[in-house]
Z-matrix of the N, CA and C atoms (Angstrom, degrees):
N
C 1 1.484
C 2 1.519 1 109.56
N 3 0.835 2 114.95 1 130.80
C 4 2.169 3 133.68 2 173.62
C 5 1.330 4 84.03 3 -57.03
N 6 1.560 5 93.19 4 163.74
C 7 1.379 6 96.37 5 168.98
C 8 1.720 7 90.86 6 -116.34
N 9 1.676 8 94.23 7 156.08
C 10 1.685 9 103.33 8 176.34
C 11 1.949 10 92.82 9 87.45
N 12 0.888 11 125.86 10 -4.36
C 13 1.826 12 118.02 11 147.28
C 14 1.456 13 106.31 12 -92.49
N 15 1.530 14 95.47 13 168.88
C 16 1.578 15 113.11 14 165.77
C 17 1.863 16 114.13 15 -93.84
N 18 1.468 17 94.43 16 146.29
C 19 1.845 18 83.53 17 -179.44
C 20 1.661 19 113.77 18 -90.95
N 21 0.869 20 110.81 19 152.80
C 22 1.553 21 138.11 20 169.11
C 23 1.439 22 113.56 21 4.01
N 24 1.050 23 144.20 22 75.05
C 25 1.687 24 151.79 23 -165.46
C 26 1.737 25 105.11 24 -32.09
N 27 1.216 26 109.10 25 -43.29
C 28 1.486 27 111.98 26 -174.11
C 29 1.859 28 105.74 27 -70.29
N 30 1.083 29 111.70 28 -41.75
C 31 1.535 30 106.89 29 178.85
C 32 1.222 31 122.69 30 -54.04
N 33 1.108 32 129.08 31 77.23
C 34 1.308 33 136.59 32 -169.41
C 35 1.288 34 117.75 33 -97.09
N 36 1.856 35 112.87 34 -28.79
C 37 1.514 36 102.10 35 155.16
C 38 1.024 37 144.46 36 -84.94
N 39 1.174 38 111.32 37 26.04
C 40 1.674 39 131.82 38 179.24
C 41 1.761 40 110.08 39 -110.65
N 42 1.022 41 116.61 40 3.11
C 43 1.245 42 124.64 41 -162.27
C 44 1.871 43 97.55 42 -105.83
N 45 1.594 44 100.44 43 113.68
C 46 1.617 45 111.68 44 147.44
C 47 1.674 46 116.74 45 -33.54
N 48 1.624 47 110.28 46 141.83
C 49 1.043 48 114.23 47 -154.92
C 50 1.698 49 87.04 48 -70.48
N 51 1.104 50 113.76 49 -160.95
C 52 2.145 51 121.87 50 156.13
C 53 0.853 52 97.89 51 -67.53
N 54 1.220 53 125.01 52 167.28
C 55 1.583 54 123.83 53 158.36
C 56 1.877 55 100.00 54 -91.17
N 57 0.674 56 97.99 55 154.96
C 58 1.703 57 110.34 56 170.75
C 59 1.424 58 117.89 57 -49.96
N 60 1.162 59 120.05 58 128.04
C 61 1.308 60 116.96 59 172.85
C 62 1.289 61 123.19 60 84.78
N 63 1.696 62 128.86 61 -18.51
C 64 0.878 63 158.80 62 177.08
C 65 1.458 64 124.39 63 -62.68
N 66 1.985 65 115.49 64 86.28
C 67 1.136 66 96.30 65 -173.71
C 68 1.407 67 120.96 66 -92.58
N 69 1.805 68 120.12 67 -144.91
C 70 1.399 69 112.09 68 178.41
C 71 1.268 70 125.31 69 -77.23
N 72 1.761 71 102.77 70 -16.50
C 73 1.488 72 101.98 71 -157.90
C 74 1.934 73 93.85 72 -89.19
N 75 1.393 74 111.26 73 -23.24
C 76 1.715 75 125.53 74 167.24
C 77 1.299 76 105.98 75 -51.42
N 78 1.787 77 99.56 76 -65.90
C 79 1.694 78 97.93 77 -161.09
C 80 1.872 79 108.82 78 -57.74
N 81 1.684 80 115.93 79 -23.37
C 82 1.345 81 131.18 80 -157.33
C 83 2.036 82 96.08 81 -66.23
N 84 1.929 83 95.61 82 -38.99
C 85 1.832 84 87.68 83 -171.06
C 86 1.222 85 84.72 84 -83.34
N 87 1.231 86 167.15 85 58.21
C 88 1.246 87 159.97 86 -176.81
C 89 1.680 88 100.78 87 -127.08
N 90 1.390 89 107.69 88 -60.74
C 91 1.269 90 130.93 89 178.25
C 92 1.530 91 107.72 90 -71.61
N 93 1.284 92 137.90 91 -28.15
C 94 1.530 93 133.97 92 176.68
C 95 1.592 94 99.98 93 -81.22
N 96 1.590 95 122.16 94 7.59
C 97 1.289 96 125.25 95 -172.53
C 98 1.781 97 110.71 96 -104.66
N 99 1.274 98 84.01 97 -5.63
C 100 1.683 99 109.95 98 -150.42
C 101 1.389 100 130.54 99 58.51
N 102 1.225 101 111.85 100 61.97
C 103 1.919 102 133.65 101 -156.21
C 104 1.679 103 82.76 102 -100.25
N 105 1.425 104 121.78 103 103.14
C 106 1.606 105 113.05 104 173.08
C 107 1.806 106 96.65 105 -78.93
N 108 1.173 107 145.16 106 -24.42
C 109 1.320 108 120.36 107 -179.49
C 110 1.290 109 93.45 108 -79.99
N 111 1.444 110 140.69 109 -54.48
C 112 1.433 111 120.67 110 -173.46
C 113 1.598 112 109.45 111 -24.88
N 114 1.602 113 104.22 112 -67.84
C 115 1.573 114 108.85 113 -170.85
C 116 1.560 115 127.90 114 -44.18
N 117 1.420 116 105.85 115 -37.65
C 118 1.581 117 129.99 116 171.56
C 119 2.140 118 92.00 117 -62.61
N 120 0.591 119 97.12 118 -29.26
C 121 1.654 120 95.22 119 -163.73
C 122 1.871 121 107.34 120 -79.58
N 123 1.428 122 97.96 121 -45.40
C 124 1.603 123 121.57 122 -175.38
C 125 2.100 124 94.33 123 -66.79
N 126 1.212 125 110.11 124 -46.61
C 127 1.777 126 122.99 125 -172.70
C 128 0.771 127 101.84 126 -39.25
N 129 1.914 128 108.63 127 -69.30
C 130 1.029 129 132.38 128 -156.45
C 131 1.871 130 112.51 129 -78.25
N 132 1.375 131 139.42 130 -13.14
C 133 1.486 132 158.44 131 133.89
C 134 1.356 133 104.42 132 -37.08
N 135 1.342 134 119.09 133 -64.55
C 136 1.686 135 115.32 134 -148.13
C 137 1.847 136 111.15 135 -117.59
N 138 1.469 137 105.10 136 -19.51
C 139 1.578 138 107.76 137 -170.52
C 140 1.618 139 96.05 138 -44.70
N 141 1.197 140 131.04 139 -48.34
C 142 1.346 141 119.47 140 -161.53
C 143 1.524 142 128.59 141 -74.33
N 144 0.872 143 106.99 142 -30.16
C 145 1.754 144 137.02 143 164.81
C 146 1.263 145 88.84 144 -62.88
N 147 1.106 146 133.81 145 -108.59
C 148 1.608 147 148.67 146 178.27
C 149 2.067 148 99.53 147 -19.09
N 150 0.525 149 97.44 148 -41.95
C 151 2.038 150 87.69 149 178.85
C 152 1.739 151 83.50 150 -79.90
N 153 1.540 152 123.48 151 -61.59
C 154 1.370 153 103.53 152 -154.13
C 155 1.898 154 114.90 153 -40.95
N 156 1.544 155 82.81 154 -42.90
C 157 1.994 156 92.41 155 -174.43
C 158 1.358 157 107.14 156 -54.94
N 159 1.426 158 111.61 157 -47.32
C 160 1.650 159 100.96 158 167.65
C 161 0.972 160 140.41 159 -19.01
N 162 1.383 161 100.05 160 -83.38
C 163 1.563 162 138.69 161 -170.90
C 164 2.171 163 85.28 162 -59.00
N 165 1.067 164 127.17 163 -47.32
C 166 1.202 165 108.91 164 -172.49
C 167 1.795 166 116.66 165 -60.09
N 168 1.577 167 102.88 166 -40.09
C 169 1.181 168 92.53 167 171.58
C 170 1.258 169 123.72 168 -86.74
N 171 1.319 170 137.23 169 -32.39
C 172 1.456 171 134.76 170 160.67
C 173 1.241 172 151.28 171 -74.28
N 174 1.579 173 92.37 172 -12.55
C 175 1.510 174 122.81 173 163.16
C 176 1.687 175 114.62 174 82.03
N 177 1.338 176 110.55 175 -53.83
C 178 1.637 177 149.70 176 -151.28
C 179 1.287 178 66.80 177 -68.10
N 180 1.320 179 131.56 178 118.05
C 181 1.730 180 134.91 179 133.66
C 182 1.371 181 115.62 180 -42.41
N 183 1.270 182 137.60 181 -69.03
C 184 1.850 183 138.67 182 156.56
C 185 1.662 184 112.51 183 -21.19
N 186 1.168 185 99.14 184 -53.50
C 187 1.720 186 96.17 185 -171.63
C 188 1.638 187 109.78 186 -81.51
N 189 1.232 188 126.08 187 -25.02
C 190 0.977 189 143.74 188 -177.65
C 191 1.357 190 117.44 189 -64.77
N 192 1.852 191 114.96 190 -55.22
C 193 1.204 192 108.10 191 144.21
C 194 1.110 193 152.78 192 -85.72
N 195 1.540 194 120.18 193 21.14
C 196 1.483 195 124.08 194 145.89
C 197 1.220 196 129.43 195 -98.74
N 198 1.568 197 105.95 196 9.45
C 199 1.481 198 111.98 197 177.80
C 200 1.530 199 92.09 198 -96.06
N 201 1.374 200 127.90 199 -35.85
C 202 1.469 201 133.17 200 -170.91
C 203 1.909 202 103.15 201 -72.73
N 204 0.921 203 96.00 202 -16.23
C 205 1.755 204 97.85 203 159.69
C 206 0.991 205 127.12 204 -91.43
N 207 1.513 206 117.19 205 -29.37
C 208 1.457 207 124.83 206 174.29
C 209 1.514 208 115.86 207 -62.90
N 210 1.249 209 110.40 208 -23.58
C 211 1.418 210 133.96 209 -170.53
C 212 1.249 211 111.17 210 -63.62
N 213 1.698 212 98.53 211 -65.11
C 214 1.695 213 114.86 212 -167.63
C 215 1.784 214 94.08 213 -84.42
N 216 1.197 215 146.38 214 -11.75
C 217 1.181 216 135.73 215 126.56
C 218 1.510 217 126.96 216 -33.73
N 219 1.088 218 117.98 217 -54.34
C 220 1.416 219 128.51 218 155.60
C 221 1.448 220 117.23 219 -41.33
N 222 1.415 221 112.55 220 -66.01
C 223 1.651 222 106.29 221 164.66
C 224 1.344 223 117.33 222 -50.60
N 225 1.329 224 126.68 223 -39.03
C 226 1.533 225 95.50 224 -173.96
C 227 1.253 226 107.18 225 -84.62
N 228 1.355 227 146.39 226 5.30
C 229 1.303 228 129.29 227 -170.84
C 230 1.296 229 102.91 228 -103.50
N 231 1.195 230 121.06 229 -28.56
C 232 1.511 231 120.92 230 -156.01
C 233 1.765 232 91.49 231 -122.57
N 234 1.177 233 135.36 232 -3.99
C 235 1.300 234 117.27 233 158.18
C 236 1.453 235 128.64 234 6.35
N 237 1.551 236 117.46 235 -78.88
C 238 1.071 237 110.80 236 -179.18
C 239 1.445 238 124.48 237 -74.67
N 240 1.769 239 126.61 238 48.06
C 241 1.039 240 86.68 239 174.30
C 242 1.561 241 72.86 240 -130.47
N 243 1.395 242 129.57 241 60.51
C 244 1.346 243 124.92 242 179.98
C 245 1.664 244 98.76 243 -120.27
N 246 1.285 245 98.66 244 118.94
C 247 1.532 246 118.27 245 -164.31
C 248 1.977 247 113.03 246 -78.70
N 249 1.232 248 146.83 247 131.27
C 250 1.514 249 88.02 248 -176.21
C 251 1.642 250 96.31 249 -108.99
N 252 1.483 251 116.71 250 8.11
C 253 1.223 252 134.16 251 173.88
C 254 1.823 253 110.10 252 -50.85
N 255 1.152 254 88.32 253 -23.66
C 256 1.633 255 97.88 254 -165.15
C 257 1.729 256 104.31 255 -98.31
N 258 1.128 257 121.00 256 -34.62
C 259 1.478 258 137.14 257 -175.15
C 260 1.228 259 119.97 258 -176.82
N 261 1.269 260 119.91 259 -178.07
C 262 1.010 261 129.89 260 -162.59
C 263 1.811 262 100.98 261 -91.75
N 264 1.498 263 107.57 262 156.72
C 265 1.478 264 101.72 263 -173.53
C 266 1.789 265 109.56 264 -76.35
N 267 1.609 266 117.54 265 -13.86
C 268 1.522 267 95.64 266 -177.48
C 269 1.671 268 108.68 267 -79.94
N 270 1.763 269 109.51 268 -31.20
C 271 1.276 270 127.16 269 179.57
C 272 1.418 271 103.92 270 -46.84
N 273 1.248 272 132.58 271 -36.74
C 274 1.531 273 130.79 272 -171.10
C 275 1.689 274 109.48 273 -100.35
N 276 0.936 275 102.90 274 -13.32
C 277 1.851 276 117.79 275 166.53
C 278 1.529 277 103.32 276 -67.76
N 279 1.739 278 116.51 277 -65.38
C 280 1.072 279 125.68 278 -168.19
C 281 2.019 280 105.75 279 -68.61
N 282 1.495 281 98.03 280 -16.19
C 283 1.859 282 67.60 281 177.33
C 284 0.866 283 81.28 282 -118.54
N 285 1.592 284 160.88 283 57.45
C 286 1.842 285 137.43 284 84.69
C 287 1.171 286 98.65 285 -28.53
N 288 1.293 287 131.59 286 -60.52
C 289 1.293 288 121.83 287 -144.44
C 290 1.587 289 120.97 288 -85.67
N 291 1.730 290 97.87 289 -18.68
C 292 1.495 291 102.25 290 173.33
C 293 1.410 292 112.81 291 -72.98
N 294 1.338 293 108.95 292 -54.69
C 295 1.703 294 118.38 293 177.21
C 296 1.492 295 105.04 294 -51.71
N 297 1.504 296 129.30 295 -33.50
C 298 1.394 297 116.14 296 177.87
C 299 1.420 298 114.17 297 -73.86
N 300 1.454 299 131.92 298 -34.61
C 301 1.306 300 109.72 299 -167.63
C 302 1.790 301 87.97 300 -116.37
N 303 1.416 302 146.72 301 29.92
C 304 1.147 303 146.48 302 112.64
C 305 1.573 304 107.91 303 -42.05
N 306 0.989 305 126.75 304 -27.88
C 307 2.121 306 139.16 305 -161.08
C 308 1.326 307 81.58 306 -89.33
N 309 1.550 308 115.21 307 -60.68
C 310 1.783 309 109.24 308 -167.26
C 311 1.031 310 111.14 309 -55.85
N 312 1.385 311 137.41 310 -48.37
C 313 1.330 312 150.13 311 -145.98
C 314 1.730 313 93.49 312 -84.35
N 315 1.267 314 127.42 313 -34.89
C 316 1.680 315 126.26 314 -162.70
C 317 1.836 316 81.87 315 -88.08
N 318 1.047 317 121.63 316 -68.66
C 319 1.535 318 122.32 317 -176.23
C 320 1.568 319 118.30 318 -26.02
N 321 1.221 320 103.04 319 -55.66
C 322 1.984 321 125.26 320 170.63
C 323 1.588 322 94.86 321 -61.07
N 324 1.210 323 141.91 322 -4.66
C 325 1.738 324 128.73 323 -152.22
C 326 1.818 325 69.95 324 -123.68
N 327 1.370 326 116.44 325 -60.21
C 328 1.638 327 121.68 326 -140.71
C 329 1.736 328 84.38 327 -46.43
N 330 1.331 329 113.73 328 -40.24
C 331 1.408 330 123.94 329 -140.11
C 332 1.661 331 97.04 330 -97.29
N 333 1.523 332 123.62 331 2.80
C 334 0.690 333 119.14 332 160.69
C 335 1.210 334 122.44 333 -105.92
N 336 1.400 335 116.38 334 -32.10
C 337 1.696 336 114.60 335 158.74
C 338 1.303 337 139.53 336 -43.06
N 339 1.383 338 78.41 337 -27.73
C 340 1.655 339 102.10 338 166.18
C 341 1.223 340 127.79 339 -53.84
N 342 1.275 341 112.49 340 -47.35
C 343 1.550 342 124.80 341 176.76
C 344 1.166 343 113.19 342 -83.31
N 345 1.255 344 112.82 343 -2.08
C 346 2.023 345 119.36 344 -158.08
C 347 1.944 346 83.76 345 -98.02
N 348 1.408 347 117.96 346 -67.00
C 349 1.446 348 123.28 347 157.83
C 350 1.911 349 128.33 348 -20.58
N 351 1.929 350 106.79 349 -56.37
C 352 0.557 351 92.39 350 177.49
C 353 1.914 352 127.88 351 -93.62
N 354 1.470 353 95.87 352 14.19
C 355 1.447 354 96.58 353 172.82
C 356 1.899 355 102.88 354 -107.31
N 357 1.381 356 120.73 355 10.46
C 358 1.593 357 115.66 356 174.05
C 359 1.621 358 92.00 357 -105.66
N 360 0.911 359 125.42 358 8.27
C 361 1.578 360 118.76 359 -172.91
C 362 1.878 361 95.70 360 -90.06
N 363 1.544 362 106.43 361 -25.45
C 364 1.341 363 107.36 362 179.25
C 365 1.612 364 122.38 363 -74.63
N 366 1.458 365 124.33 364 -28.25
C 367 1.043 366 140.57 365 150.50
C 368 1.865 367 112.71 366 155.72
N 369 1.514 368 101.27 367 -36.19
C 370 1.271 369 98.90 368 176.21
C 371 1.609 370 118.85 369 -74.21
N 372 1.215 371 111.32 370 173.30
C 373 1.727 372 103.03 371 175.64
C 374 1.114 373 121.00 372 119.25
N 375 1.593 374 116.97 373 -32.02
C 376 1.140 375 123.26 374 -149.85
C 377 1.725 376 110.74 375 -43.59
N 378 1.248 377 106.72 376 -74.60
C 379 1.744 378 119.40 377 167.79
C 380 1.187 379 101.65 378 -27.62
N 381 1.193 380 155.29 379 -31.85
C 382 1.365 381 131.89 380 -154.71
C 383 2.041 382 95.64 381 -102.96
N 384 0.839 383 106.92 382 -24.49
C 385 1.562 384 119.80 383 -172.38
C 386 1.728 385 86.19 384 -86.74
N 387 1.282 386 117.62 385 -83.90
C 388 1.470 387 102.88 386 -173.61
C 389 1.726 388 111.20 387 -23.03
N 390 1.287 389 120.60 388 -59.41
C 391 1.543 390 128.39 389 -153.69
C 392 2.073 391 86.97 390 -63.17
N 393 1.399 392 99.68 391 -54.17
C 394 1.586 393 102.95 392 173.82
C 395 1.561 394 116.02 393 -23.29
N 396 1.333 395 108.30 394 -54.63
C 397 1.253 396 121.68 395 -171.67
C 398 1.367 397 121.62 396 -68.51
N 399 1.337 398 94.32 397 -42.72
C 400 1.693 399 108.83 398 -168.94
C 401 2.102 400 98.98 399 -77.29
N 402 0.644 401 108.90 400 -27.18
C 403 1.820 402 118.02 401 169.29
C 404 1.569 403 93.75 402 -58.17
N 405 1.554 404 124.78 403 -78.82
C 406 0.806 405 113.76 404 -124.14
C 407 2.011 406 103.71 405 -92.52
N 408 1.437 407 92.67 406 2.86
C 409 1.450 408 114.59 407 161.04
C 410 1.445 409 122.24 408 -69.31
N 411 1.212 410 127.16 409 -45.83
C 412 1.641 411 165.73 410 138.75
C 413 1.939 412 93.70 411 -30.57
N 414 0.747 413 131.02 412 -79.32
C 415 1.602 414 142.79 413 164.44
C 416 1.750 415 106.10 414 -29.68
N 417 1.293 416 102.95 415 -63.59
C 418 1.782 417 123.53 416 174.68
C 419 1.880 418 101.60 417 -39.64
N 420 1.297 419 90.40 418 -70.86
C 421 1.542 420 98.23 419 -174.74
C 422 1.339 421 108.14 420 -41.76
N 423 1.420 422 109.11 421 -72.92
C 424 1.359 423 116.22 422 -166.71
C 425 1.658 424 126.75 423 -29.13
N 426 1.608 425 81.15 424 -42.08
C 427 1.670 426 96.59 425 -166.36
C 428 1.674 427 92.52 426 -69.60
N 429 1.536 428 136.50 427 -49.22
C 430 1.189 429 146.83 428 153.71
C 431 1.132 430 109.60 429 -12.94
N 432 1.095 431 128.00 430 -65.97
C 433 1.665 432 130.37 431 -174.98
C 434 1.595 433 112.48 432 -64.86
N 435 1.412 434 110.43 433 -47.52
C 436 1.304 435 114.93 434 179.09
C 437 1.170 436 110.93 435 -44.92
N 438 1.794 437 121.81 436 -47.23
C 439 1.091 438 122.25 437 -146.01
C 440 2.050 439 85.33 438 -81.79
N 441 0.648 440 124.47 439 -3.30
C 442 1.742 441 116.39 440 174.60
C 443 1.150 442 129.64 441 -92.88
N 444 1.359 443 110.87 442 1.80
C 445 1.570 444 131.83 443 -175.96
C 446 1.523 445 94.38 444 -101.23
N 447 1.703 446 100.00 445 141.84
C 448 1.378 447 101.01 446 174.58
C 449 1.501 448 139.14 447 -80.85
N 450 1.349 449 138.47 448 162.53
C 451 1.244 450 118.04 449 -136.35
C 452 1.827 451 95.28 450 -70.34
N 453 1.275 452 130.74 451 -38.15
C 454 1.083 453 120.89 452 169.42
C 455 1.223 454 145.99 453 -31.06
N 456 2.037 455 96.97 454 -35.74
C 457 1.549 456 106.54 455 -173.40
C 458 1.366 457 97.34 456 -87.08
N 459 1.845 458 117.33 457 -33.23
C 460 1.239 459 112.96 458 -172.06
C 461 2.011 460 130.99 459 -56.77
N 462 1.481 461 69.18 460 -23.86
C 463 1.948 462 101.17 461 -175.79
C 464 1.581 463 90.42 462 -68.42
N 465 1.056 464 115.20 463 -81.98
C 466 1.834 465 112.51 464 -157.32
C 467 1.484 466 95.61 465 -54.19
N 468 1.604 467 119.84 466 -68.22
C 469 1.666 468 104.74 467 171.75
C 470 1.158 469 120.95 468 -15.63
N 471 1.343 470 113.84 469 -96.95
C 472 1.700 471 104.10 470 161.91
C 473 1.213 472 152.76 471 -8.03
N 474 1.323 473 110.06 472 -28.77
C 475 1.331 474 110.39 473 -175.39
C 476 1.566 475 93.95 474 -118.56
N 477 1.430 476 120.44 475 -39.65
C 478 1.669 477 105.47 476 -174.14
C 479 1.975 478 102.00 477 -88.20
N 480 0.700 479 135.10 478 7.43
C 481 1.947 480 137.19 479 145.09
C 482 1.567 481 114.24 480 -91.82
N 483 1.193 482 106.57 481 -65.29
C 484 1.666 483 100.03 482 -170.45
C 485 1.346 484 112.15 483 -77.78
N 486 1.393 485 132.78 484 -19.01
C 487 1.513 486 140.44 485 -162.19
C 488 1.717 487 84.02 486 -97.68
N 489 1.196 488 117.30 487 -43.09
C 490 1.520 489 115.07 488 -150.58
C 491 1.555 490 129.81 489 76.81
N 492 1.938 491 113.34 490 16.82
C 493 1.150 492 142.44 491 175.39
C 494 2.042 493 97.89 492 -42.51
N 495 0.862 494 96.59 493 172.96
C 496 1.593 495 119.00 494 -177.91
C 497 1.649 496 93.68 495 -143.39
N 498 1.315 497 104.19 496 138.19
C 499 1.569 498 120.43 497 -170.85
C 500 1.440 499 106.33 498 -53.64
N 501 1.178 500 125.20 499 -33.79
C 502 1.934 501 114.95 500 177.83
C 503 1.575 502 91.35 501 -86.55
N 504 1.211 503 119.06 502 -15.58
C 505 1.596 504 93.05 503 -171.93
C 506 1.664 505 107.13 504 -82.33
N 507 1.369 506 124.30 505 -35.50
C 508 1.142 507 135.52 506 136.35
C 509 1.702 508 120.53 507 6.17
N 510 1.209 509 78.05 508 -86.25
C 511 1.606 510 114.43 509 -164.34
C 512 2.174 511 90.57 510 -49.58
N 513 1.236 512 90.31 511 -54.21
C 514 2.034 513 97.93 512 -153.07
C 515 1.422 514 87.57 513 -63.40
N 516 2.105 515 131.02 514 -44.25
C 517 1.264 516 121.55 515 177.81
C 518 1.669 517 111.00 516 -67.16
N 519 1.274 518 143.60 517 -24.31
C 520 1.159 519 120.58 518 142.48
C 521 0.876 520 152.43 519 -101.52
N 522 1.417 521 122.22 520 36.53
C 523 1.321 522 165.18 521 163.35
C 524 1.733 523 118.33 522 64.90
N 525 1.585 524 109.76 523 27.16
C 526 1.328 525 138.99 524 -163.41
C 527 1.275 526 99.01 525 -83.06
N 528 1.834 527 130.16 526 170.93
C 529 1.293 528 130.79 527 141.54
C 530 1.305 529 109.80 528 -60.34
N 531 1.267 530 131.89 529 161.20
C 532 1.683 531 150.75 530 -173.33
C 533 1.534 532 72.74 531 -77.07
N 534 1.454 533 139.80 532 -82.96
C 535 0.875 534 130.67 533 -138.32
C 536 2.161 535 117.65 534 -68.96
N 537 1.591 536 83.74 535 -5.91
C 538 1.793 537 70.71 536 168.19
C 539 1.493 538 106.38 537 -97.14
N 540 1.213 539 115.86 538 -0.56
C 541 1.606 540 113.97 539 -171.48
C 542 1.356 541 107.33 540 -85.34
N 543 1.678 542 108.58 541 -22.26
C 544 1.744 543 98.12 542 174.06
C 545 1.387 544 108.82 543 -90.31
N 546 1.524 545 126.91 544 -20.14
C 547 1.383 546 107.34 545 166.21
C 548 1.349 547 125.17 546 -74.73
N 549 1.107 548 105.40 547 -14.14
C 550 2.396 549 115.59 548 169.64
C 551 1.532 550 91.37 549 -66.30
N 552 1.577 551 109.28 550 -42.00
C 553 1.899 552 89.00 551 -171.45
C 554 1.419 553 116.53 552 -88.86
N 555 0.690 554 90.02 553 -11.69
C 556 1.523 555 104.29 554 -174.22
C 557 1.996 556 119.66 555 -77.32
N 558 1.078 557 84.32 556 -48.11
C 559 1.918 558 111.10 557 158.17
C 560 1.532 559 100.61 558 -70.12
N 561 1.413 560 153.46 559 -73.40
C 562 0.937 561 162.98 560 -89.12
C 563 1.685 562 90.04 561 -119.12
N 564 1.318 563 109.26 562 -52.80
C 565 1.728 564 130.06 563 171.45
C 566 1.542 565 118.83 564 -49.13
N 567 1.503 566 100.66 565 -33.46
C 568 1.657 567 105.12 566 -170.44
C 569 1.689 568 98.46 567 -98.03
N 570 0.588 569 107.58 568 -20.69
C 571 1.690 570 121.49 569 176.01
C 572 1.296 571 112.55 570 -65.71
N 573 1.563 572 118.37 571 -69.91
C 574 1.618 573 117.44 572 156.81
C 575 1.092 574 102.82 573 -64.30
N 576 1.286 575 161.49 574 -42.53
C 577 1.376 576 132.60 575 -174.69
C 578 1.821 577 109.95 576 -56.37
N 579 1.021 578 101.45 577 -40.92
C 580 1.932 579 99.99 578 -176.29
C 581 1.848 580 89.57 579 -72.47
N 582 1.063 581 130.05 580 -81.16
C 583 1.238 582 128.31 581 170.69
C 584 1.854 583 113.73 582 10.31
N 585 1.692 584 88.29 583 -83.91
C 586 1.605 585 83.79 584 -176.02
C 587 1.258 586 138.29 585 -55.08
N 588 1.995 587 99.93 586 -19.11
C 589 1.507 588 110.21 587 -159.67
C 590 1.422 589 86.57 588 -89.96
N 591 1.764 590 129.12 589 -29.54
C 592 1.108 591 101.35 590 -177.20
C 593 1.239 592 100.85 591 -59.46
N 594 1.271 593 128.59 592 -67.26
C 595 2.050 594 121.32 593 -162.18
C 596 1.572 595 122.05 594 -39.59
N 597 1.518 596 100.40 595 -5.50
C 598 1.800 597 84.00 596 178.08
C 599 1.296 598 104.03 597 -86.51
């Protein structure tokens, strides 16, 4: 092993216990230090959570777990730029992982538009390319609106729709009462709702 990489995800019996007491957002400056047991420690915490969100949005078990590597690749390189002022450290784990296999999912689309283009270039199709379009306009917005919600509302959104979180599960990954996590969604909901209706 180099030094300044992480070792082998599967080696797990080679891996120092945690240290005690030691949480993610600890073990996280540990790893922006280049601490390879920190990182082994953070893997071994979140890999499963982080594949589950995957696998929800990408479905594909195969793609799912090489996007869930791409991820914890992601953690070790970019470590330090995980704030915990801003959220909680699993909350910022889990949307690496949404934005990464959200990336897979647009990549699999690019490459399908592709073919959608190059079979309207023949003449038939048209409707199916318009509707193409009109989705991915609908998609455009959305992401638009999101981006106007504050990072709080965007966080629980995120994680209780795209994660498929349940409001205490929410709540315990950002270490909130359940009951402030339904007023972030709850606020967060009426916000994109005015949002979208303005854009139509």
């Amino acid at each position: 092993m180099t030094e300044g990489q992480p070792g082998e995800p599967g080696q797990a019996g080679q891996r120092p216990p945690a240290r005690p007491g030691s949480d993610l957002a600890g073990l996280l400056a540990l790893v922006a230090r280049g601490d390879q047991n920190a990182f082994a420690a953070v893997y071994d915490r979140s890999a499963a959570q982080v594949f589950g969100l995957v696998r929800r949005v990408i479905r594909d078990p195969a793609q799912s777990e090489e996007v869930t590597q791409e991820v914890m690749l992601e953690v070790w390189r970019s470590a330090s730029r995980f704030d915990p002022h801003r959220g909680s450290a699993m909350a910022w784990l889990l949307t690496l992982a949404h934005r990464r296999a959200v990336d897979r999912i647009r990549s699999g689309q690019a490459a399908a538009e592709r073919e959608v283009r190059a079979a309207a270039a023949t003449g038939p199709g048209y409707d199916m390319v318009a509707e193409e379009v009109e989705t991915r306009l609908d998609a455009q917005r959305v992401r638009r609106c999101l981006e106007s919600l504050t990072d709080l509302q965007r966080e629980s959104l995120t994680l209780a729709f795209y994660g498929g979180y349940t409001y205490r599960e929410v709540a315990g990954l950002l270490g909130v009462a359940t009951g402030t996590v339904k007023t972030r969604m709850r606020d967060g909901l009426i916000r994109l709702r005015d949002c979208l209706g303005a854009g139509q």
